[in-house]
C-alpha positions as CSV (number, residue, x, y, z in Angstrom):
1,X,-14.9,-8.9,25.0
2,X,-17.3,-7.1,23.5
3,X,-17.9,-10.1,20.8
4,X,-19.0,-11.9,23.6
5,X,-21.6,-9.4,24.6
6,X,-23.3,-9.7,21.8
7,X,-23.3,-13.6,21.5
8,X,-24.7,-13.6,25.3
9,X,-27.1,-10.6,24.0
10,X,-28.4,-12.7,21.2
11,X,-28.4,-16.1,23.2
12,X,-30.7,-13.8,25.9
13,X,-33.4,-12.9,23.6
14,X,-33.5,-16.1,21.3
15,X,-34.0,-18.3,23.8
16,X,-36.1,-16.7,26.4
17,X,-38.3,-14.7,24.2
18,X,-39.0,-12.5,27.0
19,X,-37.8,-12.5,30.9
20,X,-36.4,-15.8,31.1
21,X,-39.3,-17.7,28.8
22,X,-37.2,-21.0,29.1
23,X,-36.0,-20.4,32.7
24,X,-32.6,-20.8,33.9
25,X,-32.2,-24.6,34.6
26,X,-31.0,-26.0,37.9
27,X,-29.2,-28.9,38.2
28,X,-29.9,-29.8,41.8
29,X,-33.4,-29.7,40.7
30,X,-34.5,-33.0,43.2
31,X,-34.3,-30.7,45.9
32,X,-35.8,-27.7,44.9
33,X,-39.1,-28.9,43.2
34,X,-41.3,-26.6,44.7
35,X,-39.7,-24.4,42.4
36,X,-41.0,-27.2,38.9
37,X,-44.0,-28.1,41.1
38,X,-46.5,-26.6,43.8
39,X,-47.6,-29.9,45.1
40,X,-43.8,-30.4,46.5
41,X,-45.1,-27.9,49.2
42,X,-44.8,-29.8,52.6
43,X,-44.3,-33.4,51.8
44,X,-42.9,-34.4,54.9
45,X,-43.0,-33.4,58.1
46,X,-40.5,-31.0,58.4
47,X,-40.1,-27.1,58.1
48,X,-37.7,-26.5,54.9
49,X,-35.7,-23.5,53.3
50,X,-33.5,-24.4,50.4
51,X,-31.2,-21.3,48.7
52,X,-29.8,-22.2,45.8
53,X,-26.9,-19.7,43.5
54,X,-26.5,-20.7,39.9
55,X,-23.8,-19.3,37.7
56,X,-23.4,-20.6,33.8
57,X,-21.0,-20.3,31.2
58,X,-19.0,-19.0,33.6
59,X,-15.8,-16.3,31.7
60,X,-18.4,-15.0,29.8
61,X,-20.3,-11.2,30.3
62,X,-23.3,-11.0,31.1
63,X,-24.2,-14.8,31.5
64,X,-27.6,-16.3,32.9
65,X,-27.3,-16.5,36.5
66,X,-29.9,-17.8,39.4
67,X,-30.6,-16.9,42.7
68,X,-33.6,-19.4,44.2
69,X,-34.9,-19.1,47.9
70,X,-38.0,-21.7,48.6
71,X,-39.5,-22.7,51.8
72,X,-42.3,-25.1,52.7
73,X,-44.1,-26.6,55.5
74,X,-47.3,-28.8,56.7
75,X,-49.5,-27.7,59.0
76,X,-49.9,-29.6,62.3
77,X,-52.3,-32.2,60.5
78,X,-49.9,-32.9,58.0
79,X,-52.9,-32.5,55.4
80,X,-52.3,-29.1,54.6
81,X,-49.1,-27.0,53.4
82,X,-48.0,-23.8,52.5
83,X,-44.6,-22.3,50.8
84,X,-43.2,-19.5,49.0
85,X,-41.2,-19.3,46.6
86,X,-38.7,-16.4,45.3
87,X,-36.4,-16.4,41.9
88,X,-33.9,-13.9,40.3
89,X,-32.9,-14.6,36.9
90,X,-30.4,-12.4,35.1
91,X,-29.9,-12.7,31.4
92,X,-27.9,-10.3,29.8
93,X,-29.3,-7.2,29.6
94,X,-33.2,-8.8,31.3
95,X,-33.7,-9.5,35.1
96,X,-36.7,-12.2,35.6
97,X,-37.8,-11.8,39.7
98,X,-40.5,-14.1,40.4
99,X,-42.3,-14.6,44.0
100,X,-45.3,-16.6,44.4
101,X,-47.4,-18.1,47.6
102,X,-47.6,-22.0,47.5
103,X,-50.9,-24.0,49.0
104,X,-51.2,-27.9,48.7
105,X,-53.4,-30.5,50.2
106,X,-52.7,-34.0,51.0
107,X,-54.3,-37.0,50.0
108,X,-53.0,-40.2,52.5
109,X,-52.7,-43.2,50.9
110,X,-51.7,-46.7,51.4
111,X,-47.8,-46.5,52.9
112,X,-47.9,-43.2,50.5
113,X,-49.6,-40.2,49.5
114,X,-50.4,-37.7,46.6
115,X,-50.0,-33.7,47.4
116,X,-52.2,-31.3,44.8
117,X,-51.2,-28.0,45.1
118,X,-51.5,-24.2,43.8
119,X,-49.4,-21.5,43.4
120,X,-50.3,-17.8,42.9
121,X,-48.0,-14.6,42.9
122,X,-46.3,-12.0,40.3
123,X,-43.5,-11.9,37.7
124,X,-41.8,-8.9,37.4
125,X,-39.9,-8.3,34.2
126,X,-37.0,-5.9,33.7
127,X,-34.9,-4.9,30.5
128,X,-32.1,-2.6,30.5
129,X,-31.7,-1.7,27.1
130,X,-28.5,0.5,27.1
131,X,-26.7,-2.7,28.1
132,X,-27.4,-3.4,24.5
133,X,-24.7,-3.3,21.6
134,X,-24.0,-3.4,18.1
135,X,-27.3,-2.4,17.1
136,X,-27.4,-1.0,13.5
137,X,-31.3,0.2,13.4
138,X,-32.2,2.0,16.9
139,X,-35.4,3.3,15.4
140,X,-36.7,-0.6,15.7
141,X,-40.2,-0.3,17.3
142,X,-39.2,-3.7,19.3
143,X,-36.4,-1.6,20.9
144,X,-37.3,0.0,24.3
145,X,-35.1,2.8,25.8
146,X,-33.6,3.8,29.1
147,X,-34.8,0.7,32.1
148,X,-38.2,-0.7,31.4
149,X,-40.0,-2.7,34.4
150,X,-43.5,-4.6,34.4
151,X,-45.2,-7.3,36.6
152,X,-47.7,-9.7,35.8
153,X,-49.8,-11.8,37.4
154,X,-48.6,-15.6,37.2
155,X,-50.6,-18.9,38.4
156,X,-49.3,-22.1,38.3
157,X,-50.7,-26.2,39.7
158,X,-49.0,-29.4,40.0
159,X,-49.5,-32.8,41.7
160,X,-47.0,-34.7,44.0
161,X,-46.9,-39.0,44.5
162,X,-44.6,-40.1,46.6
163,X,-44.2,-44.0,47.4
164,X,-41.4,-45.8,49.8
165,X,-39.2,-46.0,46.9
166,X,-40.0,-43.8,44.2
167,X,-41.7,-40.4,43.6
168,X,-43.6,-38.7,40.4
169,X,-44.7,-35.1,40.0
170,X,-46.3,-33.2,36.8
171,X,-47.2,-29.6,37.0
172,X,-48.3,-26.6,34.6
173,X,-47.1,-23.2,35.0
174,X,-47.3,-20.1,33.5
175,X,-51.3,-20.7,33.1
176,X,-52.0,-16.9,32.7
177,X,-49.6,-17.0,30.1
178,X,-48.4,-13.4,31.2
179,X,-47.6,-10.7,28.3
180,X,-44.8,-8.3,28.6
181,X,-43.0,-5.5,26.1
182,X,-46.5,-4.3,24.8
183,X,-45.6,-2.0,22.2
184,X,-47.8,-0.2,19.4
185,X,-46.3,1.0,16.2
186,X,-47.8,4.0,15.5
187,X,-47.8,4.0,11.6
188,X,-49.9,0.6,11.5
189,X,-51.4,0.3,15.2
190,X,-50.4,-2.8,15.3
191,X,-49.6,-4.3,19.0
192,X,-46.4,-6.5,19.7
193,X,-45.6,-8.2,22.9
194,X,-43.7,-10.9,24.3
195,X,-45.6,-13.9,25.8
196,X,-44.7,-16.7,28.5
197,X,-46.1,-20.0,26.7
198,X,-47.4,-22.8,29.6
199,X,-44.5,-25.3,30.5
200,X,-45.7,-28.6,31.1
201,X,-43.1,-30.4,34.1
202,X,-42.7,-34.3,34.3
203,X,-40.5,-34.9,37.1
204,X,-39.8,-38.9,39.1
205,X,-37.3,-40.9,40.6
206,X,-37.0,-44.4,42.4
207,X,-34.2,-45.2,44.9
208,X,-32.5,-48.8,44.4
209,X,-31.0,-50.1,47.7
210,X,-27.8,-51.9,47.2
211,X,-27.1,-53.1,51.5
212,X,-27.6,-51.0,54.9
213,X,-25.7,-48.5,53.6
214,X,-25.4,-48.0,50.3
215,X,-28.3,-46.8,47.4
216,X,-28.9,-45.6,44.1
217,X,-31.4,-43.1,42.9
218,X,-32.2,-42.5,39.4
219,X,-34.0,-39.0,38.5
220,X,-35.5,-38.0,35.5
221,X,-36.5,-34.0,35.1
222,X,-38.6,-33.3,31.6
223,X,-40.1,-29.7,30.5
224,X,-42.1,-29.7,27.6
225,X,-42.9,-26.0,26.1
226,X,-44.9,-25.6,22.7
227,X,-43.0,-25.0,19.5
228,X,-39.9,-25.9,21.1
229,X,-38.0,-28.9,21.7
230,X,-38.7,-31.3,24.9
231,X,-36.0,-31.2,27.1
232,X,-34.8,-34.1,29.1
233,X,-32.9,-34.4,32.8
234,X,-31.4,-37.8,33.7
235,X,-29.4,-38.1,37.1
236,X,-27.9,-41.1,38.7
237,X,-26.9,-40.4,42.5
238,X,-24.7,-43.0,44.8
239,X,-26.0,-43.0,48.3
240,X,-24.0,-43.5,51.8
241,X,-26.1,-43.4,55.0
242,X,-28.3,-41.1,53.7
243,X,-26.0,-38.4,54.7
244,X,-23.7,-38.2,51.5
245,X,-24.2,-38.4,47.8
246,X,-21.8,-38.7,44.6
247,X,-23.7,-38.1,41.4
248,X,-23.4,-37.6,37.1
249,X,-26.2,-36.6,35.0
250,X,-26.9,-35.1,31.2
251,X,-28.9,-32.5,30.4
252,X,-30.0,-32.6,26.4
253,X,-31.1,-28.7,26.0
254,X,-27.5,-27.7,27.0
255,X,-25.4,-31.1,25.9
256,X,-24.4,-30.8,29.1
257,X,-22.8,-33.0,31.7
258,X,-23.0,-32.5,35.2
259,X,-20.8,-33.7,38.0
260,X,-22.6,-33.3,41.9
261,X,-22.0,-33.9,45.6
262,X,-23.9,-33.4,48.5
263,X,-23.4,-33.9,52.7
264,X,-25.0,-33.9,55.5
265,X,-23.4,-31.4,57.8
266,X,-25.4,-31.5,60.9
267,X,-28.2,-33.2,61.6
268,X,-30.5,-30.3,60.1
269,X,-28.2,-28.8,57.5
270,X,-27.4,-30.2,53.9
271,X,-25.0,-28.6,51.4
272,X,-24.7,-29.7,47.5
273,X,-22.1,-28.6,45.4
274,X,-22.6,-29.4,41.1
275,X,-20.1,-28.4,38.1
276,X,-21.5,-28.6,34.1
277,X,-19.1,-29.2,31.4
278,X,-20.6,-28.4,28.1
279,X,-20.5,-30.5,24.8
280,X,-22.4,-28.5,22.9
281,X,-21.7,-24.8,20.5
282,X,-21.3,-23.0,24.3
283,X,-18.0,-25.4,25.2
284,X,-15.4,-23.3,23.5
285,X,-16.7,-20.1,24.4
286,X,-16.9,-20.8,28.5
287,X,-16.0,-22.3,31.2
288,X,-18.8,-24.7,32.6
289,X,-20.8,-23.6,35.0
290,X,-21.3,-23.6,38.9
291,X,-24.4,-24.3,41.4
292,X,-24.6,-24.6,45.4
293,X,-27.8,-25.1,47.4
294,X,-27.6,-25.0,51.2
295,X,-31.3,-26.2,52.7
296,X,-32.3,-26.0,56.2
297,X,-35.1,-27.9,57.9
298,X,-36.8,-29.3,61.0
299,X,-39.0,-30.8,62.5
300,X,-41.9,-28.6,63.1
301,X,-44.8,-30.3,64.9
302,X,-43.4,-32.7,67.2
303,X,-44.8,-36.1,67.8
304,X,-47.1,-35.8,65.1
305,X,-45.7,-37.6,62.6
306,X,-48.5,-39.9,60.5
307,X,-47.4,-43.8,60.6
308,X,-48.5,-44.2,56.7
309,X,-46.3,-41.4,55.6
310,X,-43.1,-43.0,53.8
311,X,-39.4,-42.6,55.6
312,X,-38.5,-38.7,54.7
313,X,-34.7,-39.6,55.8
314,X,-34.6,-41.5,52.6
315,X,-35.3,-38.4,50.5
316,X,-34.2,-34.6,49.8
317,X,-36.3,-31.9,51.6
């Protein structure tokens, strides 16, 4: 057991250099992209909370884990939005809470539109370093002691196009490029620190329709972070009635397959269900990994729907 706390340790600080630097990824990510992208914030007309609980590498201590509440809505005019968005990310012995205020403005187009929006809010950064182990040097400087906490300020902007049949979205976030860990070794004076790099988003998706009932929708999610390797999310989802999906994609940071399904409950509540299996150095040492997202929306402004806007009942909210 405690082999594996130091492998998830390790993993923890390599790749995140720093509260959750890469971010734990979410594989329902077509309906949550107000979380990738501030100009998601009210594209339809509809009032819209999404939760979402991520779990990976499930069996083994101290594994990243997500918890991801988000909620958007136009005003009257449909022109303007706001949302908020909220994230918990555990990694081993680091928590990552995020919470930021969403504004985006619309721009009507021809039978489509393009949504620019802002977000603005803090990032709060916690390390528990007695959860740490096997650690032969504690004297380290880069080694903190007891429960350290600190919040920064973080800013982030995107842009939104959605057409009748397909939808494109590229955003920038982390532009304060927030520091945390500041220490200073006393001997030399020399500052250290952990810094969030910008993380570029490219994120799309066009809907094929096979008869009345019955469509395809390919979706494509791609991160691109300095010094590190672009990542790549590819999705292919079998539609019925708009009401229930069936769906397989591949993740290429994780070698990672992904199995999804989604229904309609009511007529104002969705529930999605997706399971990872892992080809990658991570497949012998878990057990894949689990996500559900439950979203709830509305219609908030009756009778005010605009005539250009495309059918929302062929997308996610």
């Amino acid at each position: 057991m405690k082999k594996y706390t130091l492998i998830i340790t390790f993993l923890a600080i390599a790749t995140t250099t720093g509260f959750a630097q890469i971010g734990t990824p979410l594989a329902q990510y077509v309906g949550n992209q107000l979380i990738y992208n501030p100009g998601y914030a009210g594209v339809y007309d509809l009032f819209s909370v999404n939760l979402s609980v991520r779990k990976l590498w499930v069996g083994v201590p101290g594994s990243p884990s997500l918890i991801s509440l988000n909620s958007h809505a136009p005003f009257q005019n449909q022109r303007h939005s706001l949302g908020f968005v909220f994230q918990r990310e555990e990694w081993g012995p680091m928590i990552g809470n995020y919470s930021n205020m969403t504004y985006a403005h619309k721009f009507l187009l021809k039978n489509s539109f393009l949504n620019l929006g802002v977000q603005a809010g803090f990032m709060n950064g916690v390390t528990d370093w007695d959860k740490i182990e096997y650690v032969q040097d504690w004297d380290d400087p880069g080694l903190g002691e007891g429960r350290t906490s600190e919040t920064r300020l973080d800013v982030n902007v995107g842009a939104y196009f959605q057409a009748d049949k397909f939808h494109l979205g590229t955003s920038v976030k982390n532009l304060t490029r927030p520091k945390f860990d500041n220490i200073v070794i006393e001997s030399t004076g020399e500052q250290w620190y952990s810094q969030k790099r910008m993380q570029f988003f490219f994120i799309g998706g066009y809907r094929f329709e096979l008869d009345h009932d019955w469509e395809l929708r390919a979706q494509f999610l791609t991160r691109y972070i300095k010094t590190l390797p672009t990542t790549v999310d590819l999705q292919l989802h079998a539609v019925y009635r708009s009401q229930y999906l069936l769906g397989v994609g591949y993740n290429t940071a994780q070698n990672a397959v992904s199995l999804s399904g989604s229904a309609l409950l009511t007529k104002n509540l969705r529930v999605s269900y997706s399971y990872d299996l892992y080809f990658g150095k991570m497949r012998n040492f878990q057990k894949g990994s689990h996500e559900i997202s439950i979203n709830y929306f509305f219609t908030l402004w009756k009778g005010t729907k605009i005539a250009e806007l495309p059918d929302r009942t062929k997308f996610y909210y």
